[in-house]
PDB file of N, CA, C and O in Angstrom:
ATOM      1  N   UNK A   1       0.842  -1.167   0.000  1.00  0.00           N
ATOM      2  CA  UNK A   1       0.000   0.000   0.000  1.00  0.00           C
ATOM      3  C   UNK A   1       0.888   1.232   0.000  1.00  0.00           C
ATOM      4  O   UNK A   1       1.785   1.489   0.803  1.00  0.00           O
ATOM      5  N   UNK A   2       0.480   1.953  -1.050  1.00  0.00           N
ATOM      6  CA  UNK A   2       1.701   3.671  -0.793  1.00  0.00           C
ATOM      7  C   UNK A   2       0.878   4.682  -0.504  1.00  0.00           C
ATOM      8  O   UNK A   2       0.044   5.244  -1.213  1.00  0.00           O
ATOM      9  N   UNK A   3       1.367   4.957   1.221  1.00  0.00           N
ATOM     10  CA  UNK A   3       1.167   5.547   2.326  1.00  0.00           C
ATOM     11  C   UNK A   3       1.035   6.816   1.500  1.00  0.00           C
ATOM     12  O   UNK A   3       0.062   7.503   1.813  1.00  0.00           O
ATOM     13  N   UNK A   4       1.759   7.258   0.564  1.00  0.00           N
ATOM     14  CA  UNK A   4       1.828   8.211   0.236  1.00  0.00           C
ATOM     15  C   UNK A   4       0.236   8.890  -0.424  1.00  0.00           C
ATOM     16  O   UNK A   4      -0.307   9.944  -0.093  1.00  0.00           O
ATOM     17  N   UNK A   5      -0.064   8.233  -1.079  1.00  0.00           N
ATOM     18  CA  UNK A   5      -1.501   8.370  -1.606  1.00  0.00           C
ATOM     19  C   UNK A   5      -2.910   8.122  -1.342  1.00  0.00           C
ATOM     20  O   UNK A   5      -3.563   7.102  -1.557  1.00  0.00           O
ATOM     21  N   UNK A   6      -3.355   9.532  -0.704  1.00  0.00           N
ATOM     22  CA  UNK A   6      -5.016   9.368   0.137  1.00  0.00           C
ATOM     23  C   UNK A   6      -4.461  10.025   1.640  1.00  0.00           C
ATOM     24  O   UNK A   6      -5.315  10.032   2.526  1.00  0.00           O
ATOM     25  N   UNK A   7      -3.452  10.433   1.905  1.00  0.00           N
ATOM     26  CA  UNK A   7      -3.201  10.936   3.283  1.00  0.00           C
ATOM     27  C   UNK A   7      -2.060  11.898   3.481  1.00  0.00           C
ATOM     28  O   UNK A   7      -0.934  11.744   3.008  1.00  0.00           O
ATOM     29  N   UNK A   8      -2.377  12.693   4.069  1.00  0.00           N
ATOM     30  CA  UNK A   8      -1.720  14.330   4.885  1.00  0.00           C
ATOM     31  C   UNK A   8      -1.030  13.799   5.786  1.00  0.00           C
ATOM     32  O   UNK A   8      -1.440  12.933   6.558  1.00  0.00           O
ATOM     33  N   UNK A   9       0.602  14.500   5.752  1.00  0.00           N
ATOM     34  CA  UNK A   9       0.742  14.553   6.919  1.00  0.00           C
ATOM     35  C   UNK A   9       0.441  15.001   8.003  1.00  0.00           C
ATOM     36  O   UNK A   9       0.928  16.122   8.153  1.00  0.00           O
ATOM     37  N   UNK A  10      -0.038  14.719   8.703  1.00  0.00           N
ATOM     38  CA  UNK A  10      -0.933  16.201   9.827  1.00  0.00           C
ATOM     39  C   UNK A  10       0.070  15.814  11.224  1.00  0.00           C
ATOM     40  O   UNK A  10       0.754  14.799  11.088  1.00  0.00           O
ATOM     41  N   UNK A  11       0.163  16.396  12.250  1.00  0.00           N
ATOM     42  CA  UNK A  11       0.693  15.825  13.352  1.00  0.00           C
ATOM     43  C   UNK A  11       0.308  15.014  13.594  1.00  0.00           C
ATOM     44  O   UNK A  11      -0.862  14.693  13.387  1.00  0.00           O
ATOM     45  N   UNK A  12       1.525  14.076  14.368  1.00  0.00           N
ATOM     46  CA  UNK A  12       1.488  12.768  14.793  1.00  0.00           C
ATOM     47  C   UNK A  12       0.880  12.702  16.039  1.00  0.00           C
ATOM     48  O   UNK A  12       0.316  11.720  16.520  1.00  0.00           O
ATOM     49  N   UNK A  13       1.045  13.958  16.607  1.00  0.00           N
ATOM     50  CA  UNK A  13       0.232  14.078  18.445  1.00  0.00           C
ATOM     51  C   UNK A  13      -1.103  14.217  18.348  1.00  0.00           C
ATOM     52  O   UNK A  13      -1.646  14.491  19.418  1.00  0.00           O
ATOM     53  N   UNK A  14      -1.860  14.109  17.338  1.00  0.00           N
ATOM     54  CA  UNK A  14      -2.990  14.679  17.381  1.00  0.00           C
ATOM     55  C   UNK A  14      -3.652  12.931  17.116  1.00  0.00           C
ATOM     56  O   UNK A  14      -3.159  12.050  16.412  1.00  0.00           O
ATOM     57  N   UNK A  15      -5.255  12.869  18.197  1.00  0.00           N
ATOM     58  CA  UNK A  15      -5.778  12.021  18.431  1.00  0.00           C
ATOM     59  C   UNK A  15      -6.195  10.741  17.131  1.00  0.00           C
ATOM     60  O   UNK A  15      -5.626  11.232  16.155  1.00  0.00           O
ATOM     61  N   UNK A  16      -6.595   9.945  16.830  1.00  0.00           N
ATOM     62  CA  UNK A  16      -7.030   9.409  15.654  1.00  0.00           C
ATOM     63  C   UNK A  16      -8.263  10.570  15.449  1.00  0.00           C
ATOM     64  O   UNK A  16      -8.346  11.523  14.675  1.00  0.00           O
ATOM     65  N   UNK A  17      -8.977  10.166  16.264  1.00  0.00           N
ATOM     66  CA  UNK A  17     -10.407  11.241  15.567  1.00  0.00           C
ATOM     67  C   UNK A  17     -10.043  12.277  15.121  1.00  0.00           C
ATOM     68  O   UNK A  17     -10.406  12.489  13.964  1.00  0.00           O
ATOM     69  N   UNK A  18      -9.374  13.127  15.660  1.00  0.00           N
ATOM     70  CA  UNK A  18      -8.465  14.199  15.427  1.00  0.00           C
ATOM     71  C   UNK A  18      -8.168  14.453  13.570  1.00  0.00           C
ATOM     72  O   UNK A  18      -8.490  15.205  12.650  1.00  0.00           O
ATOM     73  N   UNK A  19      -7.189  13.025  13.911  1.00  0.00           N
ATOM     74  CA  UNK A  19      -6.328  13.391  12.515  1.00  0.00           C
ATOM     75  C   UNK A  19      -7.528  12.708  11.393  1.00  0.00           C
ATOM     76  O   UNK A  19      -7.403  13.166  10.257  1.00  0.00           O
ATOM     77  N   UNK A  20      -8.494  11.835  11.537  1.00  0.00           N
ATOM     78  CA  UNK A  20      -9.370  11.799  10.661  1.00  0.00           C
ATOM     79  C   UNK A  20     -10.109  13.010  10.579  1.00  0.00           C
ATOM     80  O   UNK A  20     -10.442  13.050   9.395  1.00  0.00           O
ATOM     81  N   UNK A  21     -10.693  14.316  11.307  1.00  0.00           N
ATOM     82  CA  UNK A  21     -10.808  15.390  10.798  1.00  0.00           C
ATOM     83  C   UNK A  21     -10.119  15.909   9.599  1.00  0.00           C
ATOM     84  O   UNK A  21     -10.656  16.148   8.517  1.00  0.00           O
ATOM     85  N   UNK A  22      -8.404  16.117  10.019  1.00  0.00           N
ATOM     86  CA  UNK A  22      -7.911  16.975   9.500  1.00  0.00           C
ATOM     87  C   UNK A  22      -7.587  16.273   8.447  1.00  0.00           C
ATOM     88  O   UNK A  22      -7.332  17.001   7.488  1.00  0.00           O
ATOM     89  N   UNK A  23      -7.479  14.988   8.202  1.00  0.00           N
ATOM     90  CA  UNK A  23      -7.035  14.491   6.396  1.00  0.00           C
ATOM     91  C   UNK A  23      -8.030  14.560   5.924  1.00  0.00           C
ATOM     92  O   UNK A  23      -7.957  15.091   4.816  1.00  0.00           O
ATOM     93  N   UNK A  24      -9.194  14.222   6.263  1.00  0.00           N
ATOM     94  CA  UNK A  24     -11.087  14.956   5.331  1.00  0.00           C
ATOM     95  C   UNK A  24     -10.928  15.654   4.714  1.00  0.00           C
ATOM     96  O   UNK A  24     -10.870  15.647   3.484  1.00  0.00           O
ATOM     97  N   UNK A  25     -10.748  16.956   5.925  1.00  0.00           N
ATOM     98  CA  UNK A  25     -10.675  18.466   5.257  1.00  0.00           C
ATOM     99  C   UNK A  25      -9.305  18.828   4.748  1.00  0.00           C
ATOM    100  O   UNK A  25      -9.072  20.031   4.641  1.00  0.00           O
ATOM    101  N   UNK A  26      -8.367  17.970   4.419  1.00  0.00           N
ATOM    102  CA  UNK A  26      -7.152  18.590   3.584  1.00  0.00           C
ATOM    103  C   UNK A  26      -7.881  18.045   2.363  1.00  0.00           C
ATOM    104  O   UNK A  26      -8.133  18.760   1.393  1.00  0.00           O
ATOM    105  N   UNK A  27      -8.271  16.523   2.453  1.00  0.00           N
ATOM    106  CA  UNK A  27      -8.623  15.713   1.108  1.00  0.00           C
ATOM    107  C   UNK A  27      -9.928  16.483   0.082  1.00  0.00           C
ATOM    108  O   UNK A  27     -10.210  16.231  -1.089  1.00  0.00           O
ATOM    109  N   UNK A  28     -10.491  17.382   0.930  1.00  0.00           N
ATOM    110  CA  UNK A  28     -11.892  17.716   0.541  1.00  0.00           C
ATOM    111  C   UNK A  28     -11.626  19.730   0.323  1.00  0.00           C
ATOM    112  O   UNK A  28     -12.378  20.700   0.226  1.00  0.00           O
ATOM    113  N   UNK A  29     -10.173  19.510   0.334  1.00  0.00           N
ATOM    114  CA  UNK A  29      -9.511  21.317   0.419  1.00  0.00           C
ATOM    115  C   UNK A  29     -10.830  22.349   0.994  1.00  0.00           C
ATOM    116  O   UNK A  29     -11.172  23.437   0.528  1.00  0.00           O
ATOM    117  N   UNK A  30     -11.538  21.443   2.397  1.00  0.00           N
ATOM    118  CA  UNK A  30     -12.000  22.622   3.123  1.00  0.00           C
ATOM    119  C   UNK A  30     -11.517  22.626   5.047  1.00  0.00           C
ATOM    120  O   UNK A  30     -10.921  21.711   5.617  1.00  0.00           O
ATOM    121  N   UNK A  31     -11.924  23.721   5.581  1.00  0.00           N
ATOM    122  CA  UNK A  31     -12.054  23.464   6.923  1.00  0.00           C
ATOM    123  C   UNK A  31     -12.578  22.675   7.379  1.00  0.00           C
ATOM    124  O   UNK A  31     -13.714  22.384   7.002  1.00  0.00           O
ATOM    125  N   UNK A  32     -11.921  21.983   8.423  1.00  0.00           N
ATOM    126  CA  UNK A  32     -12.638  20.983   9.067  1.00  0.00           C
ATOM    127  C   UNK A  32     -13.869  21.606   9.413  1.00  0.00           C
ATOM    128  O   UNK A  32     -14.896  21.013   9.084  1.00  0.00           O
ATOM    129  N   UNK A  33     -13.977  22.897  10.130  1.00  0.00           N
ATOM    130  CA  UNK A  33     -15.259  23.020  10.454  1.00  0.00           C
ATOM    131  C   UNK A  33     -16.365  22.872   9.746  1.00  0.00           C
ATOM    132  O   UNK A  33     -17.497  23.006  10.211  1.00  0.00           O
ATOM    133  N   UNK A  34     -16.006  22.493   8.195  1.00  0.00           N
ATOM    134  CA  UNK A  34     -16.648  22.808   7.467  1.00  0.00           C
ATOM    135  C   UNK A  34     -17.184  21.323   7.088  1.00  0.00           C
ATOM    136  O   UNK A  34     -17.882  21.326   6.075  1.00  0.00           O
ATOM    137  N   UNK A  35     -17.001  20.067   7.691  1.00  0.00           N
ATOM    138  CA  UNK A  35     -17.209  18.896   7.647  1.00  0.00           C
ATOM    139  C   UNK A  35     -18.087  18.307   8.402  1.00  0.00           C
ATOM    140  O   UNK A  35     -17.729  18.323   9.579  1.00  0.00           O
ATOM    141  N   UNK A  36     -19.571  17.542   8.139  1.00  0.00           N
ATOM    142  CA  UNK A  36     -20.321  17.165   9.201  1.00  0.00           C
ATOM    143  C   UNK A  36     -19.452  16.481  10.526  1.00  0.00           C
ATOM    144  O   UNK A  36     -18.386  15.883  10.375  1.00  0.00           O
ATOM    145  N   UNK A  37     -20.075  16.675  11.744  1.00  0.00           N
ATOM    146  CA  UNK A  37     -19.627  15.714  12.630  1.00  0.00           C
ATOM    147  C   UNK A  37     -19.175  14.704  12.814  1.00  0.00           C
ATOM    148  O   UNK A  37     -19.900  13.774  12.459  1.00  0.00           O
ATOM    149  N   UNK A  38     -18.286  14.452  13.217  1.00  0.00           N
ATOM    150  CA  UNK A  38     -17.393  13.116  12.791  1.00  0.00           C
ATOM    151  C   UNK A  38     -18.624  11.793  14.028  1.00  0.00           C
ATOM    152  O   UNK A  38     -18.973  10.623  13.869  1.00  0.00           O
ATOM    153  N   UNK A  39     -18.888  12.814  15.125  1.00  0.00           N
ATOM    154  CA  UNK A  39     -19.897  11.736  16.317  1.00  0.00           C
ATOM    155  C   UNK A  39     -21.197  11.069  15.000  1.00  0.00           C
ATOM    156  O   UNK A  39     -21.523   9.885  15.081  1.00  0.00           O
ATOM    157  N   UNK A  40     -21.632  11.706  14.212  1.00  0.00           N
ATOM    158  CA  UNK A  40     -22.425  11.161  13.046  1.00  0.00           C
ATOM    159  C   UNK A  40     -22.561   9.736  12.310  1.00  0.00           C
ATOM    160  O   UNK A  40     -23.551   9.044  12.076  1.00  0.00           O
ATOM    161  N   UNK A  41     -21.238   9.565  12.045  1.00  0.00           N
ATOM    162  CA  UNK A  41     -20.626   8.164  12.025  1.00  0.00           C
ATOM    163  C   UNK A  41     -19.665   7.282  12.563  1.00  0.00           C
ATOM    164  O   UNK A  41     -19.389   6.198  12.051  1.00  0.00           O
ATOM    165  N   UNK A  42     -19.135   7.750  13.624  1.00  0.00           N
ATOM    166  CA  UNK A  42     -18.327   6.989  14.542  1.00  0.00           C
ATOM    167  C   UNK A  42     -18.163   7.861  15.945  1.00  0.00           C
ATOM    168  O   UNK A  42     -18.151   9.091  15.910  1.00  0.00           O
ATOM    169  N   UNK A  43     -18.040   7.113  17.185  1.00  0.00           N
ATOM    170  CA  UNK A  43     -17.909   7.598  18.430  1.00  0.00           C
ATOM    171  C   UNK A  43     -16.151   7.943  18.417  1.00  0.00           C
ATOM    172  O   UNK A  43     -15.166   7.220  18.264  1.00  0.00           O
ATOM    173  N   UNK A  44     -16.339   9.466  18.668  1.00  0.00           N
ATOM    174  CA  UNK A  44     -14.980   9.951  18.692  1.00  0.00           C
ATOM    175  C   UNK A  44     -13.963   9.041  19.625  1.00  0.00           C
ATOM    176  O   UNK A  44     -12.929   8.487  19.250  1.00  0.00           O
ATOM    177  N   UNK A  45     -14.511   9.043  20.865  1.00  0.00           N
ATOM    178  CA  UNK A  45     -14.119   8.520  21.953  1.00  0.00           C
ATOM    179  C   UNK A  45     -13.688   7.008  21.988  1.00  0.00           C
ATOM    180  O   UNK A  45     -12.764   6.414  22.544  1.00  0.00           O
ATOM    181  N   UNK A  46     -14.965   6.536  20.986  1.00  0.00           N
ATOM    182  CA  UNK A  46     -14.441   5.085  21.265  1.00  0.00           C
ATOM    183  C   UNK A  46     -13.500   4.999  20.113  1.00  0.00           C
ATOM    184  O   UNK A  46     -12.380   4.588  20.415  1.00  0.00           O
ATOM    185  N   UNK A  47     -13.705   5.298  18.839  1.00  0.00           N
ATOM    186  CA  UNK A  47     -12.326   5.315  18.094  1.00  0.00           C
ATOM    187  C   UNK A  47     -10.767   5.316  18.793  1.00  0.00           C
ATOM    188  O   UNK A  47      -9.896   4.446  18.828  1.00  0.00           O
ATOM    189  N   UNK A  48     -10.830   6.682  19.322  1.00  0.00           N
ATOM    190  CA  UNK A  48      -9.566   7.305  20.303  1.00  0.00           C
ATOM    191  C   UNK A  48      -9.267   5.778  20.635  1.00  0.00           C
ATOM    192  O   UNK A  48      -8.689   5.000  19.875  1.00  0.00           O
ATOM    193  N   UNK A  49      -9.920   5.390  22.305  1.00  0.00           N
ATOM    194  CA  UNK A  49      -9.688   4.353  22.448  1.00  0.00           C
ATOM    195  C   UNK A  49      -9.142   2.924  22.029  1.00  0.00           C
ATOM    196  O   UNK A  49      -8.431   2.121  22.633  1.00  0.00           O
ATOM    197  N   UNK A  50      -9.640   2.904  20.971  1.00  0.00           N
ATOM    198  CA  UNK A  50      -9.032   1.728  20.081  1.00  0.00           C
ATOM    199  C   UNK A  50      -7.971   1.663  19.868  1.00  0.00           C
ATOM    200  O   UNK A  50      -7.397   0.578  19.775  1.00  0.00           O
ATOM    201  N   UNK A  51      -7.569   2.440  19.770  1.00  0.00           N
ATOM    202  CA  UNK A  51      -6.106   2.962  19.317  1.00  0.00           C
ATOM    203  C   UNK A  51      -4.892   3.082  20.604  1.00  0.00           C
ATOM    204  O   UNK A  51      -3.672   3.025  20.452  1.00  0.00           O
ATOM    205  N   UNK A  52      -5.462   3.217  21.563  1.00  0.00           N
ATOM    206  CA  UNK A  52      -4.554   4.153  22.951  1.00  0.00           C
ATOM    207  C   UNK A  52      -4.070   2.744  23.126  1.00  0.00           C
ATOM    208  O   UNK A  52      -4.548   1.644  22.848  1.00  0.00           O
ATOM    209  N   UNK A  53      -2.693   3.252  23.815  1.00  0.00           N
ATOM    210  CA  UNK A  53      -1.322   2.419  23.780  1.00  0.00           C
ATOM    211  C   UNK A  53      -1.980   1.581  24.978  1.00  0.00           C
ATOM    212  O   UNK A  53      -2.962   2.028  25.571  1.00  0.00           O
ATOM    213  N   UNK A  54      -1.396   0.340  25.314  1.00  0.00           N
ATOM    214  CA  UNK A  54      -2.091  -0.530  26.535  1.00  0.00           C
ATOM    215  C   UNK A  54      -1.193  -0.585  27.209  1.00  0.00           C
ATOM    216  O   UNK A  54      -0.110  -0.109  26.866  1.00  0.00           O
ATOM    217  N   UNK A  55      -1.335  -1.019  28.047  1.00  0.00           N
ATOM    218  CA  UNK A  55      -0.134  -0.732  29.537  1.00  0.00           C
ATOM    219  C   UNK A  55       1.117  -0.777  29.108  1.00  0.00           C
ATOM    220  O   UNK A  55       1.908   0.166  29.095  1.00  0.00           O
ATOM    221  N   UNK A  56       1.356  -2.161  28.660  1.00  0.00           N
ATOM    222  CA  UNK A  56       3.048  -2.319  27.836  1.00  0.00           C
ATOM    223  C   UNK A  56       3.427  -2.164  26.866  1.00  0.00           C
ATOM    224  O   UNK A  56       4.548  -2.539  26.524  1.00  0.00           O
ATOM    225  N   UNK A  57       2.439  -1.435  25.960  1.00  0.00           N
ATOM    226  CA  UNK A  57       3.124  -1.104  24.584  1.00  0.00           C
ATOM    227  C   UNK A  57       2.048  -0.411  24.026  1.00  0.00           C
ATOM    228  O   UNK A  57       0.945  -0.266  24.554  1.00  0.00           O
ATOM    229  N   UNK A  58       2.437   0.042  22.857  1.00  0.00           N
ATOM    230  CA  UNK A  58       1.667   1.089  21.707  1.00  0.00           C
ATOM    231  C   UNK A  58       1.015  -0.032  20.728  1.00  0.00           C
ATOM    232  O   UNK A  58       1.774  -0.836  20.186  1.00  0.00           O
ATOM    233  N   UNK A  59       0.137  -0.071  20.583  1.00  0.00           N
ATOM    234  CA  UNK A  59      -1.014  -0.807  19.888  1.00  0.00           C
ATOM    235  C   UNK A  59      -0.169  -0.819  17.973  1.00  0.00           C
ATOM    236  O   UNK A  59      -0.324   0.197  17.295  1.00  0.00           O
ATOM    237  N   UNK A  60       0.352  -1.606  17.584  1.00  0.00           N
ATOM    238  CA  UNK A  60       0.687  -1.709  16.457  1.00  0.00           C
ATOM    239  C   UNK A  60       0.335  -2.483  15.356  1.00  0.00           C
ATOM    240  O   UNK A  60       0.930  -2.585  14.283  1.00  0.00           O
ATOM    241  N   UNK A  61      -0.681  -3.014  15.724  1.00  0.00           N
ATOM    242  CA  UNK A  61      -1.732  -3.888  14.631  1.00  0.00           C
ATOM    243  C   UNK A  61      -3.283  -3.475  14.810  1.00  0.00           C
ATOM    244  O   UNK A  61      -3.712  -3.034  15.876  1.00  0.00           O
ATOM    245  N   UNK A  62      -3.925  -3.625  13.886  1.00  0.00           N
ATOM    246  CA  UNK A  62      -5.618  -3.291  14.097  1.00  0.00           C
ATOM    247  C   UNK A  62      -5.243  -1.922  12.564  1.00  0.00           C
ATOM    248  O   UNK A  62      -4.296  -1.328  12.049  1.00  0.00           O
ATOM    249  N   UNK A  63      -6.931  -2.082  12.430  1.00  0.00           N
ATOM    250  CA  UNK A  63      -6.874  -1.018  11.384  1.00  0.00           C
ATOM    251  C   UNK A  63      -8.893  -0.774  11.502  1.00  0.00           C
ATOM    252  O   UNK A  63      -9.627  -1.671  11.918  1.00  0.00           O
ATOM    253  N   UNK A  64      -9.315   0.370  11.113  1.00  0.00           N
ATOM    254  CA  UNK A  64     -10.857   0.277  11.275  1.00  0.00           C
ATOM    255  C   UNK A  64     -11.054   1.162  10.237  1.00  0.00           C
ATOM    256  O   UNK A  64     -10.396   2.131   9.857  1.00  0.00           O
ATOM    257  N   UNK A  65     -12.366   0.517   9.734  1.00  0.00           N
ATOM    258  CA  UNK A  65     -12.854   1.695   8.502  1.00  0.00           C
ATOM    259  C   UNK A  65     -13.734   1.922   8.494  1.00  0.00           C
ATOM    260  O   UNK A  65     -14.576   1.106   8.869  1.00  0.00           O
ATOM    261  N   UNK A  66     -14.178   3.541   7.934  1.00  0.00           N
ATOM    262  CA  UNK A  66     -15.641   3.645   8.187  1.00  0.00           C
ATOM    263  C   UNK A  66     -15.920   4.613   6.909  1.00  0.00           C
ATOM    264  O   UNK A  66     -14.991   5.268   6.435  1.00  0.00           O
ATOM    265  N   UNK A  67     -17.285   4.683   6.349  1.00  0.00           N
ATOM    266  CA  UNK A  67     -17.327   6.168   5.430  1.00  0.00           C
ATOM    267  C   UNK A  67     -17.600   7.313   6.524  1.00  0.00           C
ATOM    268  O   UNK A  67     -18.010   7.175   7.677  1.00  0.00           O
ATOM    269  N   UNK A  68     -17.148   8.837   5.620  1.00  0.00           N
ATOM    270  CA  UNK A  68     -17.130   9.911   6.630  1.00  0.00           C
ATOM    271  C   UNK A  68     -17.087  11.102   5.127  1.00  0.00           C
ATOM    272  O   UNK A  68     -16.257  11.135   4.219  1.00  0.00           O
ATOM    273  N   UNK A  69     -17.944  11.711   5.277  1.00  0.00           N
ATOM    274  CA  UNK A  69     -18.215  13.076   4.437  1.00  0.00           C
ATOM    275  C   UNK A  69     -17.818  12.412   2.791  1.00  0.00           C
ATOM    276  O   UNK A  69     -16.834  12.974   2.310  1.00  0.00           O
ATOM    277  N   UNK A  70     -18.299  11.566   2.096  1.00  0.00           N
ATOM    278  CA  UNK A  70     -17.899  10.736   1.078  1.00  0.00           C
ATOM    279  C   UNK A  70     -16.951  10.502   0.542  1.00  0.00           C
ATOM    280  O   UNK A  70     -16.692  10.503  -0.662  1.00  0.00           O
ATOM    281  N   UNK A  71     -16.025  10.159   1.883  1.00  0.00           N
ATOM    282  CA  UNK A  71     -14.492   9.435   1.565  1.00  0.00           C
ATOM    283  C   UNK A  71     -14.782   7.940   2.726  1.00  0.00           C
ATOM    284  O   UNK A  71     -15.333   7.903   3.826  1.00  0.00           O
ATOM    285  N   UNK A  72     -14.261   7.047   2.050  1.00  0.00           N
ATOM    286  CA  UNK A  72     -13.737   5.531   3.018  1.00  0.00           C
ATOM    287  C   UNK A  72     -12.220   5.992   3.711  1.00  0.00           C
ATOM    288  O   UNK A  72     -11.093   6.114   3.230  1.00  0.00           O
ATOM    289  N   UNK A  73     -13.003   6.254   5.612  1.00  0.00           N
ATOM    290  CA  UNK A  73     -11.730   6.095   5.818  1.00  0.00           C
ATOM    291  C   UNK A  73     -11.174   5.307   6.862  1.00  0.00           C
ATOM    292  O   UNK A  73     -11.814   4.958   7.854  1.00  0.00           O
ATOM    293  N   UNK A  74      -9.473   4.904   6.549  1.00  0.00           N
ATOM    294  CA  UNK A  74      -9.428   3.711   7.350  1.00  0.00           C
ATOM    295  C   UNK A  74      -8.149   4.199   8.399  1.00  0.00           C
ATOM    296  O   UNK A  74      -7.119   4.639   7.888  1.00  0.00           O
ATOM    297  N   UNK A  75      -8.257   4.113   9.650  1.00  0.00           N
ATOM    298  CA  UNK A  75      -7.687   4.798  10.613  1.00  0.00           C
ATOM    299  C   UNK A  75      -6.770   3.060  11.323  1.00  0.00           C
ATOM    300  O   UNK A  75      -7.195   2.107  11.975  1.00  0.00           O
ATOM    301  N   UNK A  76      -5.338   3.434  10.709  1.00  0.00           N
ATOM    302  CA  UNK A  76      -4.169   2.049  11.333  1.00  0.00           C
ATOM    303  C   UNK A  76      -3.927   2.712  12.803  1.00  0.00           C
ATOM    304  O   UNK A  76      -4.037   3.860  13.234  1.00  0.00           O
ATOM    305  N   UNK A  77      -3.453   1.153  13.518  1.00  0.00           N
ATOM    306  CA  UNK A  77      -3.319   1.442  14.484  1.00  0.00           C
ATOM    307  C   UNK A  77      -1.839   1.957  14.729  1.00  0.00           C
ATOM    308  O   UNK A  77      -1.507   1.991  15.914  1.00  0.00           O
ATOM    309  N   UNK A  78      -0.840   2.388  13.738  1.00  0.00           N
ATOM    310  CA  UNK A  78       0.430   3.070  13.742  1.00  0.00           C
ATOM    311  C   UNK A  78       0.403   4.495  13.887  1.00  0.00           C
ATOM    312  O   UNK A  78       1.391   5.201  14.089  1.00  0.00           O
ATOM    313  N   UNK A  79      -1.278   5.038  13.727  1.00  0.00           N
ATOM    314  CA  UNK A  79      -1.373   6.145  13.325  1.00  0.00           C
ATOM    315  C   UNK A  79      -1.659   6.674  12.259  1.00  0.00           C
ATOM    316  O   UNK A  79      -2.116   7.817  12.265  1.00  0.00           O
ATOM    317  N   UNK A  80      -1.432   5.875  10.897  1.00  0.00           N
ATOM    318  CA  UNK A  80      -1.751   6.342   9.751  1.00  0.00           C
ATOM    319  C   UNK A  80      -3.241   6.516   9.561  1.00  0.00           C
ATOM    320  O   UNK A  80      -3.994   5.672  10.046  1.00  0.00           O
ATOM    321  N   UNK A  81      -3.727   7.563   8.883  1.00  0.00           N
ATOM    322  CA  UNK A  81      -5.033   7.155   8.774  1.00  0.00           C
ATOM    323  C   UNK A  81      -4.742   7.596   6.938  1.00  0.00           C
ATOM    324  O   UNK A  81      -3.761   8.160   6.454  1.00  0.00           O
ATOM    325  N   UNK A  82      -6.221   6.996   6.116  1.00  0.00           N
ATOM    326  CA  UNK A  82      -5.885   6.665   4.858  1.00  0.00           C
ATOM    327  C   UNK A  82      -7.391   6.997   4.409  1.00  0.00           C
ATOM    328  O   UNK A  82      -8.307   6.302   4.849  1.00  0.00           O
ATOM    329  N   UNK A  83      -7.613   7.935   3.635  1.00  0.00           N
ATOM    330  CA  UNK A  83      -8.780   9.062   3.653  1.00  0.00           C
ATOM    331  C   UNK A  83      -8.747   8.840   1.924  1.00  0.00           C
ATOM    332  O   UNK A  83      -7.841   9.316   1.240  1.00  0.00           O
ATOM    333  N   UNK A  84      -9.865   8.054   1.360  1.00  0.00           N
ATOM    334  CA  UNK A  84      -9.877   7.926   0.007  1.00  0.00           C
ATOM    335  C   UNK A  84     -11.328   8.017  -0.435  1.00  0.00           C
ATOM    336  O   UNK A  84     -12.084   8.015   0.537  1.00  0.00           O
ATOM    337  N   UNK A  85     -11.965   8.099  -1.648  1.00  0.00           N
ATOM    338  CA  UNK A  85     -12.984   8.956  -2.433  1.00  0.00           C
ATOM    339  C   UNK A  85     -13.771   7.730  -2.249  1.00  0.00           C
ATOM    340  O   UNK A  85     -13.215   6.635  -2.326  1.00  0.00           O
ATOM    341  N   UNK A  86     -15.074   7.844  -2.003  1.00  0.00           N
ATOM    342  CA  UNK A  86     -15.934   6.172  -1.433  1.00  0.00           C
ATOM    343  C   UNK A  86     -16.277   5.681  -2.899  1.00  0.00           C
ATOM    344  O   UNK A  86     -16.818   6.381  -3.755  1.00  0.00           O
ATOM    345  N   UNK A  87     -15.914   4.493  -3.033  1.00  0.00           N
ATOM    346  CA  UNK A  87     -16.566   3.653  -4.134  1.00  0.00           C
ATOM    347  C   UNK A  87     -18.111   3.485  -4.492  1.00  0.00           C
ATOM    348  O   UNK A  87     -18.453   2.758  -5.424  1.00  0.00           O
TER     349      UNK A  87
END
């Protein structure tokens, strides 16, 4: 898969829900604000979660996908998230 194509670099500190905002609205060249609610189709929180490091280590396998403002997007558990045009 080339990481390179369908995804922004956006900061790495910033939450999964987070950075699925901000690759939307780079992919969709608007403000995030300008993007329905991400709580619409997925629980911010429990996303986050999925992802958060577990006692002894940083979660480095898992991947989840969902549609969001008519892109498929699929949020790895490395951090990458991968924001592409829905089929």
């Amino acid at each position: 898969m080339d990481k390179s194509d369908g995804c922004c670099q956006t900061d790495t500190r910033l939450s999964p829900s987070r950075k699925v905002i901000h690759e939307t609205a780079a992919r969709k060249d608007v403000a995030p604000t300008d993007l329905p609610p991400l709580h619409r189709v997925i629980d911010p929180d429990a996303l986050d979660a999925l992802f958060d490091p577990t006692v002894n280590a940083a979660r480095m396998d898992g991947t989840t996908t969902f549609e969001y403002a008519g892109y498929d997007v699929t949020v790895h558990a490395d951090g990458y998230v991968e924001v592409t045009l829905e089929e």
